[in-house]
MILUM-832924 format. One record per residue (C-alpha): x, y, z. Coordinates in steps of 0.2 Angstrom, whole numbers, plus 5000, padded with zeros to 4 digits. Layout:
! residues N
XYZ/...
END
This chain:
! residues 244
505649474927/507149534916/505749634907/505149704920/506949774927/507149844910/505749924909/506250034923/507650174926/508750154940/508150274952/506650184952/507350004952/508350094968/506850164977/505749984973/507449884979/507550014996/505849985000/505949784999/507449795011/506349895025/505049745023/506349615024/506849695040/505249745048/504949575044/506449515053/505549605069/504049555066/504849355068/505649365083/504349455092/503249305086/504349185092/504549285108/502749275111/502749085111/502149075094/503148915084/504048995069/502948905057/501549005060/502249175055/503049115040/501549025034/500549195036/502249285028/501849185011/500049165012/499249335017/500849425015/500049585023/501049635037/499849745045/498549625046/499749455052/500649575065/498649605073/498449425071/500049375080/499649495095/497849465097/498149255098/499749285108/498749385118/497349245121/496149285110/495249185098/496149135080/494449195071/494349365080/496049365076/495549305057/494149435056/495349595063/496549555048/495249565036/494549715041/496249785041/496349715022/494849765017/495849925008/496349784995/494749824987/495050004982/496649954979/496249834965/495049964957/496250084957/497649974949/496749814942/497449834922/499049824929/498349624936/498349534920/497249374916/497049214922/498549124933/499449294932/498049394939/497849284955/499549304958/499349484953/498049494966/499049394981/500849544981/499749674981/500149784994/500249994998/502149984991/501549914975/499950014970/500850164976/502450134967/501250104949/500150214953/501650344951/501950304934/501750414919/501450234906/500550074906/502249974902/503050064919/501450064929/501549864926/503349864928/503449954945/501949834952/502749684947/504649754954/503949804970/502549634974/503849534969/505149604980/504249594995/503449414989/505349374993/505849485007/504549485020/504349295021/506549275021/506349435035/505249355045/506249185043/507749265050/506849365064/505949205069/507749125070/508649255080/507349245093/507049415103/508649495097/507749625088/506549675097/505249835091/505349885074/504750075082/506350085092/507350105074/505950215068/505350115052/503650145058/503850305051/504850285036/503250215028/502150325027/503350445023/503750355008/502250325002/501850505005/503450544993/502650434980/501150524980/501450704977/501550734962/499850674960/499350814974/500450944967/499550924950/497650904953/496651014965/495250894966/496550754970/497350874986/495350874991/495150724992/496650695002/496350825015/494750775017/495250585020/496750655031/495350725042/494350575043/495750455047/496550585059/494750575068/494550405068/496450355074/495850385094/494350265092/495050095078/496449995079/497850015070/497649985052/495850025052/495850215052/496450205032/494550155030/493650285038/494550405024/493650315010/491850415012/493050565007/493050494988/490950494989/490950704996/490550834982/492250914982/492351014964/491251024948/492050964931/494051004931/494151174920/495951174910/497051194924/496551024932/496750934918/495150964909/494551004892/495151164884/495051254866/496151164855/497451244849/497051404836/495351384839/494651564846/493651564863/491751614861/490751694873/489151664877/487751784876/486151774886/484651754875/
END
């Protein structure tokens, strides 16, 4: 772990630290509203350290605090998890082998695929993973601990707006990915729209995975040398070609 701090500057070891503390307390809420639902505390703090997903515990906790069955509730949190799976394409080398790369595979979460995926090196791409699963390996389960001891105290994380923050931050992470290939802002847009559309009709969580088909549509040819394709090399003149 001293590695792993080192690797990193401290603006980033800041935003990675930030952004643990905002699941520790969302956690917190999500804990006492657990507890205010009747649920005993062990549940959400087994869930907190064993699925360590928020989105998907939350929908568990309300639809079996709600009545509903504990494998309709399983199979909602699954669906809702099901974006671990572009998640690990898009960042597996960062896993490791072996033990490591089951535990690599359980902290994985939007923070920390987002937070690697916005690094310039393999060194800091592993770094800011590591940094960030960690973290909330730690943070969501003692949140949701001292949420499930305060009782009801808490109440709805919207009410502080941390809903919000969120997205916004994983927003920020993204940019300059956006800002710097055309394709890229696309495929973005294209999933906004399909999410957008879809938001009316899923529960929450599930609308992220309407946007995948937008990876599949034909959005541009080969990137030319402003997006980050193959150019002359240097010196070497550019040739025309003549119809023959």
């Amino acid at each position: 772990m001293r590695s792993i701090w080192r690797t990193l500057d401290r603006r980033l070891r800041l935003d990675i630290a930030l952004v643990c503390l905002a699941d520790g307390v969302v956690g917190m809420s999500y804990g006492a509203i657990s507890v205010s639902a009747g649920l005993d505390l062990w549940l959400p703090l087994t869930l907190s350290v064993l699925v360590l997903a928020g989105a998907s515990e939350i929908l568990f906790v309300g639809i079996v605090a709600a009545g509903g069955s504990p494998a309709a509730a399983a199979l909602g949190g699954l669906l809702v998890n099901a974006r671990h799976v572009p998640f690990g394409l898009a960042a597996g080398d960062v896993l490791g082998r072996g033990v490591r790369r089951v535990l690599g595979s359980h902290v994985m979460n939007d923070e920390s695929v987002v937070f690697a995926l916005g690094q310039s090196t393999p060194d800091r791409r592993r770094a800011a993973y590591w940094a960030c699963g960690l973290g909330i390996l730690v943070c969501w389960p003692l949140g949701t601990l001292a949420g499930g001891l305060l009782g009801g105290v808490l109440g709805d994380p919207d009410a502080y707006g941390l809903d919000a923050m969120f997205p916004a931050v994983l927003l920020a992470l993204v940019l300059p990915s956006l800002r710097d290939d055309a394709r890229t802002r696309r495929t973005a847009l294209a999933g906004a729209v399909l999410a957008l559309a879809a938001t009316p009709f899923l529960p929450a969580g599930l609308p992220v995975l309407a946007a995948l088909p937008a990876l599949l549509l034909p959005l541009g040819g080969a990137p030319g040398p402003a997006e980050g394709g193959p150019g002359p090399a240097d010196g070497e003149p550019v040739r025309e070609e003549t119809a023959r």
